[in-house]
DRENLUMTOR-619311 format. One record per residue (C-alpha): x negated, y negated, z negated; residue in three letters. Coordinates in pm, whole numbers. Layout:
! DRENLUMTOR-619311
R; xx; yy; zz; gugu
R; X; Y; Z; ala
...
***
This chain:
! DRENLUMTOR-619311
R; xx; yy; zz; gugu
R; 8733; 6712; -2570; unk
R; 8541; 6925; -2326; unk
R; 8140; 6908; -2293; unk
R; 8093; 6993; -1927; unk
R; 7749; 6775; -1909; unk
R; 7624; 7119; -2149; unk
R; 7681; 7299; -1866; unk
R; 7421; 7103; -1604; unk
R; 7142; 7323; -1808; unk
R; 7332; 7618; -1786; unk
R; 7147; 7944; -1583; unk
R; 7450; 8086; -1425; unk
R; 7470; 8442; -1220; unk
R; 7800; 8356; -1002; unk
R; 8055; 8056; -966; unk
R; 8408; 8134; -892; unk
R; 8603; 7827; -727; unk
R; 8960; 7872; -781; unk
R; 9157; 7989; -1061; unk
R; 9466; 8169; -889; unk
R; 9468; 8538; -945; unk
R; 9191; 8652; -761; unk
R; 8957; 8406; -870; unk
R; 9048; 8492; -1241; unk
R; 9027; 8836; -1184; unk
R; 8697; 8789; -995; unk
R; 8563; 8578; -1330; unk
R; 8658; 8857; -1558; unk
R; 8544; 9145; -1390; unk
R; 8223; 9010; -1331; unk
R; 8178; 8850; -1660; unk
R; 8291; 9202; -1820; unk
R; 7991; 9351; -1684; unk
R; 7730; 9171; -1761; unk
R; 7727; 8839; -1519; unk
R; 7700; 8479; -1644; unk
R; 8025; 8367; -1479; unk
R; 8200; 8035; -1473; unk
R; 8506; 7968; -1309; unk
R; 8630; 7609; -1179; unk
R; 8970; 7531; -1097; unk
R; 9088; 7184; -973; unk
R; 9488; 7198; -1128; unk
R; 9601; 7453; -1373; unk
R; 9518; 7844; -1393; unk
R; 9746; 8030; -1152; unk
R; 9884; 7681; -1050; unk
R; 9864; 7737; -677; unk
R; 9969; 8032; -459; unk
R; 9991; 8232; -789; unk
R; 10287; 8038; -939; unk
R; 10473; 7969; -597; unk
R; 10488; 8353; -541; unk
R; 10788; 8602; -565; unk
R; 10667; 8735; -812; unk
R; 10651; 9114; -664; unk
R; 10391; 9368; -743; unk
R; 10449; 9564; -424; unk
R; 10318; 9815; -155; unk
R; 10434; 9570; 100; unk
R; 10682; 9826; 256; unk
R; 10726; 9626; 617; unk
R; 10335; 9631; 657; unk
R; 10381; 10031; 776; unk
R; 10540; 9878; 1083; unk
R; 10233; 9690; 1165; unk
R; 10016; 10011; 1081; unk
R; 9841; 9864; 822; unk
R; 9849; 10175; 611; unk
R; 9505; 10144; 436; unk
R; 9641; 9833; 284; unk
R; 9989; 9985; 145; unk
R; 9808; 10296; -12; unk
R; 9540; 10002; -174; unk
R; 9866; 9778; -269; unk
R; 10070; 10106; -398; unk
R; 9733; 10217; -586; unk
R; 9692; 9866; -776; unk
R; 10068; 9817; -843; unk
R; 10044; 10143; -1080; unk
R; 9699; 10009; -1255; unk
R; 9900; 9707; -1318; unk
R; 10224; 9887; -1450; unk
R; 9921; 10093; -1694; unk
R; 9715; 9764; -1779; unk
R; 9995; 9470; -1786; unk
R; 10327; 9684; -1934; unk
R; 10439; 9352; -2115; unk
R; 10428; 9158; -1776; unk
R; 10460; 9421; -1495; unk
R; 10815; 9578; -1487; unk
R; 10938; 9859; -1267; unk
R; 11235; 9694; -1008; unk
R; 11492; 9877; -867; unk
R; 11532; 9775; -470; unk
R; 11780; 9860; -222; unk
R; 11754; 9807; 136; unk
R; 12129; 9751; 269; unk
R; 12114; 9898; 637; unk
R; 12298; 9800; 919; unk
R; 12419; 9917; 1281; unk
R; 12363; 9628; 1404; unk
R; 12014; 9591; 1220; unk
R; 11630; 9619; 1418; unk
R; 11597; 9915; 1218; unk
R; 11818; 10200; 1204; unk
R; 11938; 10468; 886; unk
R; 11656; 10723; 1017; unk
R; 11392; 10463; 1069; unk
R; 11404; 10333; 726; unk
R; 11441; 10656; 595; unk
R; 11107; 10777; 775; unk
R; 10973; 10421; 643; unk
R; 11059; 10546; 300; unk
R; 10924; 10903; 315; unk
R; 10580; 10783; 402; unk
R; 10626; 10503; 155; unk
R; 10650; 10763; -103; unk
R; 10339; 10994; 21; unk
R; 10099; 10680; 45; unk
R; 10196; 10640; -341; unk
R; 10138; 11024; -416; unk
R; 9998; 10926; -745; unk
R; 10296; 10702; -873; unk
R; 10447; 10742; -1228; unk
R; 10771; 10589; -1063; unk
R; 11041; 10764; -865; unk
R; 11072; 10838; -491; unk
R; 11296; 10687; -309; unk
R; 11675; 10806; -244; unk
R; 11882; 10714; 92; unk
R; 12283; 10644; 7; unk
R; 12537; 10686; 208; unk
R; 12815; 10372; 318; unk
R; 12991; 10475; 78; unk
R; 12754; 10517; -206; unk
R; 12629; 10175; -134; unk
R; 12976; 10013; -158; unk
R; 13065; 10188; -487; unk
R; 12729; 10083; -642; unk
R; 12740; 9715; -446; unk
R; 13052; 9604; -435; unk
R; 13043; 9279; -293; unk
R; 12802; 9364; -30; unk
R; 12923; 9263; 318; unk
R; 13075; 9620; 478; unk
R; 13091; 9538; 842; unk
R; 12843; 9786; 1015; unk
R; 12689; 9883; 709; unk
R; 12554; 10222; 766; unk
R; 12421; 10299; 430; unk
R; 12113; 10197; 234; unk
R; 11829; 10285; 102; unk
R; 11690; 10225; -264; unk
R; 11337; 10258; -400; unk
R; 11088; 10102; -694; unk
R; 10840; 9876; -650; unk
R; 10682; 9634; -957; unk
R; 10801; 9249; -1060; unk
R; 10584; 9029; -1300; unk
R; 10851; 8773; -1414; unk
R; 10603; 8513; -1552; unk
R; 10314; 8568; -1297; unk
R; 10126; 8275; -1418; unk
R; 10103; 8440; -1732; unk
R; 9925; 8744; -1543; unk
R; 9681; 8521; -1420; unk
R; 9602; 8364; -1762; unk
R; 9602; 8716; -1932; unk
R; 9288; 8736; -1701; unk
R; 9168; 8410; -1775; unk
R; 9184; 8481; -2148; unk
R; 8999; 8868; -2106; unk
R; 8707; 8673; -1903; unk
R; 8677; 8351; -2143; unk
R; 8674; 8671; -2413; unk
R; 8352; 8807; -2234; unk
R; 8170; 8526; -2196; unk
R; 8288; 8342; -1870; unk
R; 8271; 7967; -1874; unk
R; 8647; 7885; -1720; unk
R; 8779; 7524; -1681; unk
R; 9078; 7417; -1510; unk
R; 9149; 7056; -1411; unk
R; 8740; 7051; -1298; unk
R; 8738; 6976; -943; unk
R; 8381; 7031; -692; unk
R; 8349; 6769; -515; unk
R; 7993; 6798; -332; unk
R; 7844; 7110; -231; unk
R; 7469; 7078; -259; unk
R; 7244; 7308; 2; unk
R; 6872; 7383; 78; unk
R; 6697; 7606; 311; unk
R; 7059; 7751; 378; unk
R; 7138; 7858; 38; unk
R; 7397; 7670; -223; unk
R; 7146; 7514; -465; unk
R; 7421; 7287; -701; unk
R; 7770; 7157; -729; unk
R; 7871; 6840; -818; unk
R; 8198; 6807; -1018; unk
R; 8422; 6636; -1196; unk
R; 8641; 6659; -1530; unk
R; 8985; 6546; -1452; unk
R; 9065; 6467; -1773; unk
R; 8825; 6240; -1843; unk
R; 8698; 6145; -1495; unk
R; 8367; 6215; -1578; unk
R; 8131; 6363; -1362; unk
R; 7912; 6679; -1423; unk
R; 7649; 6911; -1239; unk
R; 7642; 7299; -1210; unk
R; 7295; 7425; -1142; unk
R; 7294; 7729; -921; unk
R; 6900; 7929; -918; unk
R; 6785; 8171; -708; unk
R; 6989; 8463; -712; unk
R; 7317; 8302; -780; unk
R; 7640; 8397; -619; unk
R; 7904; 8125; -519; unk
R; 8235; 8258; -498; unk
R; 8519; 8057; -311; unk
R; 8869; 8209; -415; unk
R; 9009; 7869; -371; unk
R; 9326; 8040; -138; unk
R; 9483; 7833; 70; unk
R; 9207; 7556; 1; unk
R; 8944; 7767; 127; unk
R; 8854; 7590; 448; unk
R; 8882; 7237; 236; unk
R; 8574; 7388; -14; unk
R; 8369; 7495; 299; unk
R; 8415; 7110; 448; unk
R; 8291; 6977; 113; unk
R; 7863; 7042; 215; unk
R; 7699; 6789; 462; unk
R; 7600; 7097; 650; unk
R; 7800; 7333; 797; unk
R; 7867; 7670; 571; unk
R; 8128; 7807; 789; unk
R; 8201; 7826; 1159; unk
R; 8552; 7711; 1259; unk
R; 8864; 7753; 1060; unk
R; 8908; 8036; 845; unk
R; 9265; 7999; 701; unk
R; 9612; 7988; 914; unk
R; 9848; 7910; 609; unk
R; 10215; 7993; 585; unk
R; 10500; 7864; 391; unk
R; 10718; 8003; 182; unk
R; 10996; 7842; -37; unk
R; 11223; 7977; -300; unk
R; 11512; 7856; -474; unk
R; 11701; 7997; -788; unk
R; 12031; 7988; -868; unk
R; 12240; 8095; -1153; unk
R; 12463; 8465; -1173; unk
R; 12719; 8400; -885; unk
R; 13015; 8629; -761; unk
R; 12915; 8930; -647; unk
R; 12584; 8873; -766; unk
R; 12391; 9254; -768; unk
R; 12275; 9436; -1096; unk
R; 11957; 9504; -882; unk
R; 11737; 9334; -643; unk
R; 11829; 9355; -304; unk
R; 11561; 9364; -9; unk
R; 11787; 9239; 260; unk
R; 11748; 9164; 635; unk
R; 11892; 8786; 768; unk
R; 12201; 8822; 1007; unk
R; 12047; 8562; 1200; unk
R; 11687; 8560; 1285; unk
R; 11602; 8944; 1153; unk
R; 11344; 8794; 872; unk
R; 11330; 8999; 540; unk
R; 11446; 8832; 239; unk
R; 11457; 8937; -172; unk
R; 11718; 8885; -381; unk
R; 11610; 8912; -700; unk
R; 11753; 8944; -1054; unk
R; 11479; 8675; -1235; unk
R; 11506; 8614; -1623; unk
R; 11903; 8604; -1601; unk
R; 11941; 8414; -1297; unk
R; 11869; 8506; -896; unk
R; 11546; 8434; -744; unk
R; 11607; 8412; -344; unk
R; 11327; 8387; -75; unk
R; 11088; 8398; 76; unk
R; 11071; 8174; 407; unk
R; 10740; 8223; 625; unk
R; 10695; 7893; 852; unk
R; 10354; 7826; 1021; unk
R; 10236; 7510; 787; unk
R; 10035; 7233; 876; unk
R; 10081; 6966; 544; unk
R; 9926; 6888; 281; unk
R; 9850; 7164; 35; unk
R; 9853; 6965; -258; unk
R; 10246; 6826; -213; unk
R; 10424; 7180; -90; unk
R; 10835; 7130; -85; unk
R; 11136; 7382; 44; unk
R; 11234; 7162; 248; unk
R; 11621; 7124; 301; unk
R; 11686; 7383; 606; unk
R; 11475; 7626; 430; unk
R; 11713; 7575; 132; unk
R; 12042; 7565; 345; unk
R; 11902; 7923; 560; unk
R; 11830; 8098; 236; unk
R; 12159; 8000; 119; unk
R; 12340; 8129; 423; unk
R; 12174; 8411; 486; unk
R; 12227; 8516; 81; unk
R; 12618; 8422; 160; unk
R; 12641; 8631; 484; unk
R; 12533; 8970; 277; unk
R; 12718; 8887; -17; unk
R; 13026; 8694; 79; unk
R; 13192; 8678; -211; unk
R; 12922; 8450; -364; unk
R; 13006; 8125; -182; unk
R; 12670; 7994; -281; unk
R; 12573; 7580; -204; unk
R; 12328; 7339; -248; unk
R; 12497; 7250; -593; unk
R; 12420; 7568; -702; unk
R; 12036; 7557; -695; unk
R; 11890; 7558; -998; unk
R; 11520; 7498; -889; unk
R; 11302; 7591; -560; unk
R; 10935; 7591; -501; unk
R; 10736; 7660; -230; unk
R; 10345; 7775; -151; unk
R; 10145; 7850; 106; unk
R; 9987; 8192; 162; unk
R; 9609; 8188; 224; unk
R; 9658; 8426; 547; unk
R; 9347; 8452; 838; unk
R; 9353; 8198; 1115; unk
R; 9556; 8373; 1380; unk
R; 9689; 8115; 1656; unk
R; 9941; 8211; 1857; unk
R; 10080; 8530; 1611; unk
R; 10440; 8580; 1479; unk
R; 10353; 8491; 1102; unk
R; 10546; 8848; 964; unk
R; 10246; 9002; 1196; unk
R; 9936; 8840; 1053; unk
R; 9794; 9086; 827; unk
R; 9811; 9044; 475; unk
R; 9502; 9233; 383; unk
R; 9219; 9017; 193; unk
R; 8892; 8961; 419; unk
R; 8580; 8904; 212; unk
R; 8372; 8659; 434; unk
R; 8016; 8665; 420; unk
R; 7868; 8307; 508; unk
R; 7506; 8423; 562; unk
R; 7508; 8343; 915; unk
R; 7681; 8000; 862; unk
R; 7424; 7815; 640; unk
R; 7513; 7979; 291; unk
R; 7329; 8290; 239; unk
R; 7510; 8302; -138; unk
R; 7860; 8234; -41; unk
R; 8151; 8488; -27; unk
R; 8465; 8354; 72; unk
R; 8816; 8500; 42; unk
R; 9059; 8507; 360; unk
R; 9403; 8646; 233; unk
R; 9462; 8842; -69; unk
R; 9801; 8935; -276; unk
R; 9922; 8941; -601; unk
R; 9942; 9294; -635; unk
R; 9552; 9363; -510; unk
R; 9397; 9091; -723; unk
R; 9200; 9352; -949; unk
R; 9052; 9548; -625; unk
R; 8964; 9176; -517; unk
R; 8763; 9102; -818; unk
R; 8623; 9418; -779; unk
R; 8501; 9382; -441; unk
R; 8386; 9018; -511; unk
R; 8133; 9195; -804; unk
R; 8010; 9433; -589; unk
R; 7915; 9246; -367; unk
R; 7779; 8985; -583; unk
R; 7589; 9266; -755; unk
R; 7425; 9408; -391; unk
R; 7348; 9028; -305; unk
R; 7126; 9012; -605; unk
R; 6956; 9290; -521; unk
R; 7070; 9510; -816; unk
R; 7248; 9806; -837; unk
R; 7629; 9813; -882; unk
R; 7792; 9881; -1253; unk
R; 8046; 10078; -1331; unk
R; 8377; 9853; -1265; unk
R; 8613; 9845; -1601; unk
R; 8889; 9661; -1495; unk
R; 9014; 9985; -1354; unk
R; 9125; 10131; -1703; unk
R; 9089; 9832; -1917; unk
R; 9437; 9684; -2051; unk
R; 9507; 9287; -2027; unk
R; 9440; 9128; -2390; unk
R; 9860; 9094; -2447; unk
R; 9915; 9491; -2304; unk
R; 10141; 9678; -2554; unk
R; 10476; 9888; -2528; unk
R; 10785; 9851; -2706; unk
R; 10763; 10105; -2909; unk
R; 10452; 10018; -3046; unk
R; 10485; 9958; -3458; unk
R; 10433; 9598; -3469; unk
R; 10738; 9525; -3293; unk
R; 10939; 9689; -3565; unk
R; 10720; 9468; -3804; unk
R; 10795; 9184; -3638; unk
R; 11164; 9209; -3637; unk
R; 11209; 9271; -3982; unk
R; 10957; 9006; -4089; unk
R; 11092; 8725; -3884; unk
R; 11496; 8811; -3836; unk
R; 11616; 8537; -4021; unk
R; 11362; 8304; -3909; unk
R; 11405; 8329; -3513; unk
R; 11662; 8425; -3306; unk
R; 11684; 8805; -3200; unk
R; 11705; 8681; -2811; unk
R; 11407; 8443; -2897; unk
R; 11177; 8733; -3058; unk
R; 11243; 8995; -2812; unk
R; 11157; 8684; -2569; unk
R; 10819; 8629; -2754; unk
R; 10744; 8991; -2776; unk
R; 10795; 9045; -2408; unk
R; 10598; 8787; -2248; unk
R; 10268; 8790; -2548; unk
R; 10240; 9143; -2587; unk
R; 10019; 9191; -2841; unk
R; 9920; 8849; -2825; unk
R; 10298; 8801; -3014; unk
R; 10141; 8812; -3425; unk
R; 9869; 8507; -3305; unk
R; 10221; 8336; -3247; unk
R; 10391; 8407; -3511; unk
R; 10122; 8314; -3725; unk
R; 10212; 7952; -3593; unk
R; 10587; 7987; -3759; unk
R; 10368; 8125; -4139; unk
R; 10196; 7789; -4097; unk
R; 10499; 7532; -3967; unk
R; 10878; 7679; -4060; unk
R; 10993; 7405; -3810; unk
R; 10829; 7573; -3486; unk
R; 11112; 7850; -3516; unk
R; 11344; 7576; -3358; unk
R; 11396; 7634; -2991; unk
R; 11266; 7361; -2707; unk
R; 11603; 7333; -2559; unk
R; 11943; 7518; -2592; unk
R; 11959; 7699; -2252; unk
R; 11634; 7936; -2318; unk
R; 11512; 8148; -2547; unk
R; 11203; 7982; -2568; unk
R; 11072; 7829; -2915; unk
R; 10860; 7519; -3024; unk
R; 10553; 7732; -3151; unk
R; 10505; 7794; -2773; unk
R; 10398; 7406; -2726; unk
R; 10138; 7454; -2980; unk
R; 10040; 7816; -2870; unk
R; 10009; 7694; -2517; unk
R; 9703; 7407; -2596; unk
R; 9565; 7533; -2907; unk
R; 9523; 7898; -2786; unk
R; 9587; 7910; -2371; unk
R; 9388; 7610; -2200; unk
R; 9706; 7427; -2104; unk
R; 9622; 7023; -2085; unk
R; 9989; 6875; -1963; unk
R; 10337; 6899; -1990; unk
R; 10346; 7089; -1682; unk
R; 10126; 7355; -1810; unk
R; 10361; 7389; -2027; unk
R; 10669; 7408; -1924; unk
R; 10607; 7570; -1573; unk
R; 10342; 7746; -1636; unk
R; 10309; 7884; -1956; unk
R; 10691; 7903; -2024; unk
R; 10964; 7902; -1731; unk
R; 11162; 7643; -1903; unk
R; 11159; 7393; -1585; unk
R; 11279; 7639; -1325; unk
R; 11634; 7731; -1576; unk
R; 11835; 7371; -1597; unk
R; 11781; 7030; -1480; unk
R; 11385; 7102; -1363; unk
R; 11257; 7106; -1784; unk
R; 11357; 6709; -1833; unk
R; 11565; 6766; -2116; unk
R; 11271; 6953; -2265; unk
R; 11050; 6620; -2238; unk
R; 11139; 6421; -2600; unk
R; 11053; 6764; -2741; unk
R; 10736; 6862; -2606; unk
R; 10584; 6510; -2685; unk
R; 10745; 6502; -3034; unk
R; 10549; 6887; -3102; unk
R; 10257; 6744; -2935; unk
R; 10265; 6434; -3160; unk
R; 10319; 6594; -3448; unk
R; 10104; 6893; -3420; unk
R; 9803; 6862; -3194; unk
R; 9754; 6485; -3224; unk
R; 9849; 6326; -2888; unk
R; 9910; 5992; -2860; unk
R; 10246; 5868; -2784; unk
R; 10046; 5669; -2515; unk
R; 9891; 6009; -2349; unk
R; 10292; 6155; -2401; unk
R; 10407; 5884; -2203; unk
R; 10181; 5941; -1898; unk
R; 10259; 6318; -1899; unk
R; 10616; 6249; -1894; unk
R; 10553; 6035; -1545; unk
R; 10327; 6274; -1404; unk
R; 10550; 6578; -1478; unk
R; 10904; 6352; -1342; unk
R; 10655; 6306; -1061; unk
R; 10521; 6675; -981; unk
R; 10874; 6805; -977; unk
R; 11017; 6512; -735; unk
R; 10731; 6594; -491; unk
R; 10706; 6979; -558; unk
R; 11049; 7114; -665; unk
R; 11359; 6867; -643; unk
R; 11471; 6924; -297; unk
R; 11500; 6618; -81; unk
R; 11877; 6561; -86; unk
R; 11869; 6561; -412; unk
R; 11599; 6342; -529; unk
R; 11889; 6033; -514; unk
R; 12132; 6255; -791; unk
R; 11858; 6381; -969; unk
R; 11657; 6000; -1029; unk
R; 11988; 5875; -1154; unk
R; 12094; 6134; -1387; unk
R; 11718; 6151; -1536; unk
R; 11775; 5725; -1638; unk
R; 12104; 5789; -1752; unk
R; 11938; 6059; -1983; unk
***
């Protein structure tokens, strides 16, 4: 059980709200150097934008047509800190660009696009690009749709498979410094006087309780809340912010399985029908396909591809890849998130800028409040940089030395470090060889505190279901070790067991049986995670003509 009413007495320097990416980088760079931090997040770490993304670490490649060349060179700059600092989690991809005649961009544009790709990235440890001929492209891709294909055009960029686990990595390095972090802790008041942020009120999820933070003098409030940002302004009697900030946009995802035709490499492909960019992307042995971008009004709690998103993405995967005859029975999982872009009414959405805005509410009634308009998954260091700083000059103090820069995430390790030798040979005939190199690629050097779980408990060796490589340990790993509080911590966001075969369900007896048996839940607390996770993935993920299938084939089972 969690003592949040400790924290009422607390003295702290800054208060991050959110716990996506940039708000857990934010909370870790600051408490690295020297600031009492404590970050609140209303759901899970990286729950949000974070977990509905693509899961790219890129320079963002169609942002040179809108000019926006400061932000590729800062996007192309972070992508290889990430590469040095994450090397278990961020993975140099392979793209090719298939080009067209009948394209809005021609063989010489894209190859001019890819030239100055290559110079804003001047300090890259990963290869420049290389343009291929029509009939390069059809020896190396096959099944690729040939009618007015002029060629294509192939280049690296970065892909972090399990980008919640990113997120947490930085979550783990700030708890590790000193940062107070909390997920499922939502603020529900925002307390001001003499237009500063003097207290928030909050309350514990879990247990429904209540509980203050006090915020003194020279505190910094930090809202990193993404596409919620505008909902955390609204929460103060007063006004802290003058007219909307955020102009959301949607985009969904679905994954499928290997299909005909399928490519050995992702594929950065424009649709035949409306000119949008699209990824398809080789994803932990199946095909991750998206993204839409739809001007969103909803809700941003209950965010669903909605059927014609799922029926376009499916088309438009079909038209460049005919061969692969791909339907809605073929969809595996899709999810969907909103992107915390700036208000921009009347814009195309592919022409609002994705560059991050740091927005100083000083002249709105909060002189400590920083807001966060925008920001990426590949810039979320630079973010919690730039948050710091100008926390730091806020305070009145002089700036430290930023360490994030150099400093590796707490599971950072190559494959040819010793201990995965070690690890093979000690545990070879107690997991699975697909399992292990599983473990060892997602933990890092986090993989030994794991193991350590099998030393103790034989029995956690067993996998959680027969269609992934993940094991039972994992359960126990994931609450004792990595803040994770319900089944869908686990299974979507610690592991990726939901998005492989029927949405995680058949993982649901096991989980609860671990839990049980190892970390003393109730079979009564079991049972209501089991009903909230059925109904997180019928709102969030089961696409709407399938909710009818899907509810009878979960009683059946």
């Amino acid at each position: 059980m969690r003592d949040l009413q400790a924290l009422t007495s607390l003295p702290f320097d800054l208060i991050v709200i959110g716990g996506g990416i940039n708000g857990a980088a934010t909370a870790r760079d600051a408490a690295l150097r020297g600031l009492r931090t404590i970050l609140i997040e209303k759901g899970d770490f990286g729950g949000g934008t974070t977990s509905w993304s693509s899961r790219l670490l890129h320079g963002g490649l169609r942002y040179l047509e809108y000019f926006e060349f400061d932000l590729v060179r800062e996007s192309l700059h972070e992508r290889e800190v990430l590469l040095r600092n994450a090397p278990h989690l961020v993975k140099p991809l392979s793209l090719t660009i298939p080009i067209y005649r009948s394209g809005s961009r021609s063989y010489r544009i894209v190859q001019a696009g890819m030239v100055l790709y290559d110079l804003l990235s001047y300090d890259k440890s990963l290869p420049n690009h290389r343009m291929l001929s029509r009939r390069s492209t059809r020896q190396l891709f096959r099944a690729i749709d040939a009618d007015g294909l002029a060629g294509a055009a192939q280049y690296y960029d970065g892909q972090a498979e399990h980008a919640e686990r990113l997120c947490l990595e930085n979550i783990l390095d700030a708890e590790q410094a000193g940062a107070t972090v909390l997920n499922y802790a939502q603020v529900e008041d925002i307390h001001l006087s003499e237009q500063r942020i003097t207290g928030l009120t909050c309350r514990d999820l879990l247990s429904g309780d209540p509980f203050e933070v006090t915020i003194h003098d020279r505190s910094v409030v930090i809202n990193a809340s993404g596409p919620w940002v505008d909902e955390v302004c609204g929460l103060s009697q007063s006004p802290v912010s003058k007219g909307r900030q955020i102009g959301g946009t949607k985009g969904s995802h679905i994954i499928v399985d290997a299909f005909p035709g399928a490519p050995n490499s992702a594929l950065y492909v424009e649709a035949k029908s409306d000119g949008r960019p699209f990824f398809i992307l080789p994803w932990l042995s199946q095909y991750l396909i998206g993204t839409t971008d739809e001007h969103y009004t909803g809700s941003l709690d209950r965010v669903k591809a909605d059927d014609a998103e799922i029926d376009y993405l499916l088309k438009e995967t079909n038209a460049v890849l005919p061969a692969a005859h791909l339907t809605r029975e073929d969809v595996r999982f899709t999810y969907a998130g909103v992107r915390p872009l700036p208000y921009a009414e009347g814009k195309k959405t592919g022409s609002i800028t994705r560059a991050h805005i740091l927005h100083d509410h000083s002249q709105e009634g909060a002189k400590n409040l920083i807001s966060l308009i925008g920001g990426k998954l590949t810039t979320h260091r630079q973010v919690g940089e730039e948050f710091v700083n100008a926390a730091f000059r806020q305070r009145g103090e002089a700036v430290p030395t930023c360490p994030t820069h150099q400093r590796p995430l707490p599971g950072a390790m190559l494959l040819d470090d010793p201990r995965v030798g070690e690890w093979r040979d000690r545990y070879r005939h107690r997991i699975a060889p697909t399992s292990l190199s599983h473990l060892i690629a997602i933990y890092g050097a986090r993989t030994g505190d794991l193991l350590a779980l099998i030393d103790r408990h034989p029995a956690l060796a067993q996998p959680i279901v027969d269609y992934a490589p993940d094991i039972q340990a994992q359960i126990v790993f994931a609450v004792q070790a990595e803040l994770a509080h319900t089944f869908v911590d686990i299974l979507r966001h610690r592991t990726t067991v939901a998005m492989h075969h029927t949405y995680g369900f058949a993982a649901l007896p096991v989980v609860a049986q671990v839990l049980q048996e190892y970390c003393g839940w109730s079979e009564n607390l079991c049972d209501r995670n089991i009903r909230a996770y059925h109904q997180f993935m019928s709102t969030n993920c089961i696409p709407d003509y399938a909710l009818g299938q899907e509810s009878a084939s979960l009683q059946t089972a």
